[in-house]
C-alpha positions in Angstrom: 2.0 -72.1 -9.1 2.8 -70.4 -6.0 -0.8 -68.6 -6.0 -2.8 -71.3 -3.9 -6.1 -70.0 -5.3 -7.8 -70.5 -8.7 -9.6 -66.8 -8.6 -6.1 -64.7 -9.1 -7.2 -60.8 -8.6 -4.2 -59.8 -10.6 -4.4 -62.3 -13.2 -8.2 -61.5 -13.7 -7.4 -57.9 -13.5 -4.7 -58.4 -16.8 -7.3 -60.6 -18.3 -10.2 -57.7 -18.3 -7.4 -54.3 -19.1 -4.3 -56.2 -20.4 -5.6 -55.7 -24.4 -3.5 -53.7 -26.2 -5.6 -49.7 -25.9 -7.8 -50.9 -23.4 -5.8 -48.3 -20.7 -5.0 -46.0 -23.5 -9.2 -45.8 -24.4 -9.7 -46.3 -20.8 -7.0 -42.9 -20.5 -8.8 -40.8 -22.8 -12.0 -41.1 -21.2 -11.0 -40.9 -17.9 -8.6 -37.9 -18.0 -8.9 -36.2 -21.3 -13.1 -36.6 -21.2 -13.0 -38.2 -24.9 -16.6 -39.9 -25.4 -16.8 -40.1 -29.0 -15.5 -43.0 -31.4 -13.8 -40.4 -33.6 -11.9 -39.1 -31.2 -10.4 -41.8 -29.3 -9.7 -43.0 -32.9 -8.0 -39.4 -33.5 -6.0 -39.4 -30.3 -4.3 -42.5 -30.9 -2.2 -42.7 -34.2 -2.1 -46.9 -34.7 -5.5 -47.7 -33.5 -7.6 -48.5 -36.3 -11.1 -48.5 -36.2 -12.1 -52.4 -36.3 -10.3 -52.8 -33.0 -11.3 -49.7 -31.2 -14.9 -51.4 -31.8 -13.8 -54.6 -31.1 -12.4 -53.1 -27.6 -15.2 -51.0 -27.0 -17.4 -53.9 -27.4 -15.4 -55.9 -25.2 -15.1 -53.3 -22.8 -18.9 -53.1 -22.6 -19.2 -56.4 -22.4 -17.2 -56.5 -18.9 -18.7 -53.4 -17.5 -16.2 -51.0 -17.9 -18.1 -48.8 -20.1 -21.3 -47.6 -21.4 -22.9 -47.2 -24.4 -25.1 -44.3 -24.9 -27.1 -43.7 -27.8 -28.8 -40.5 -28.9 -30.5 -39.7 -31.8 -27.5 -39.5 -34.6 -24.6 -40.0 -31.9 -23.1 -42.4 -30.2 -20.8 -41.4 -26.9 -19.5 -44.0 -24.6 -19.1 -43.4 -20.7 -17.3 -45.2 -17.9 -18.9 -46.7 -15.4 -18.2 -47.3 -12.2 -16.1 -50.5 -12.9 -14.3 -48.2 -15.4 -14.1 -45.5 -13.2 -12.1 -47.9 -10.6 -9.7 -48.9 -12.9 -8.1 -45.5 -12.9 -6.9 -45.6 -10.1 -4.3 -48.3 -12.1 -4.4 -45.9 -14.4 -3.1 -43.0 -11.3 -0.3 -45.8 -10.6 1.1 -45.9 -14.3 1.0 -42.0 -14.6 3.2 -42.1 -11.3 5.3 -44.6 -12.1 6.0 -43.1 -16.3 6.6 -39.6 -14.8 9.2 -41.0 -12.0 11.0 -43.3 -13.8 10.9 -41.9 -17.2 14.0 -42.0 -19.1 14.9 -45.5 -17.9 18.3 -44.5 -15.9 16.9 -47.5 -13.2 16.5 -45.5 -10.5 
């Protein structure tokens, strides 16, 4: 490998967000202010709701969000960790909206 050291940022970066919805949950949270199971599950035709649990749990578990619980409802909110990573999210939006279409330029 050409990277001369074990701790790769990127790779470990694609490792923690590289799951397939974890940007798209990550999205909703960030820029449409979704904090509710249902309606991440809603906004997202294909997700079903074992793996939106499974990501939210694994997404938990790396300190990207947080589970809050009140009496009957459950609402999830980014932390700071989570809250950094959309700024990736800022470089996707950029790139999509300048190179949609896919004419390669």
């Amino acid at each position: 490998p050409l990277l001369a050291y074990q701790a790769d940022p990127i790779r470990e970066s694609v490792k923690r967000l590289g799951r397939k919805w974890t940007l798209l949950i990550l999205r909703d949270m960030a820029f449409l202010k979704l904090n509710r199971f249902g309606q991440i599950l809603r906004n997202n035709p294909g997700l079903t709701p074992r793996v939106l649990s499974r990501r939210f749990d694994e997404m938990e578990e790396e300190g990207l969000v947080e589970r809050l619980e009140r009496e009957d409802t459950v609402r999830y909110r980014l932390t700071d960790r989570g809250e950094d990573a959309v700024f990736i999210l800022l470089a996707f939006l950029r790139y999509g909206i300048r190179h949609r279409g896919g004419d390669g330029r």
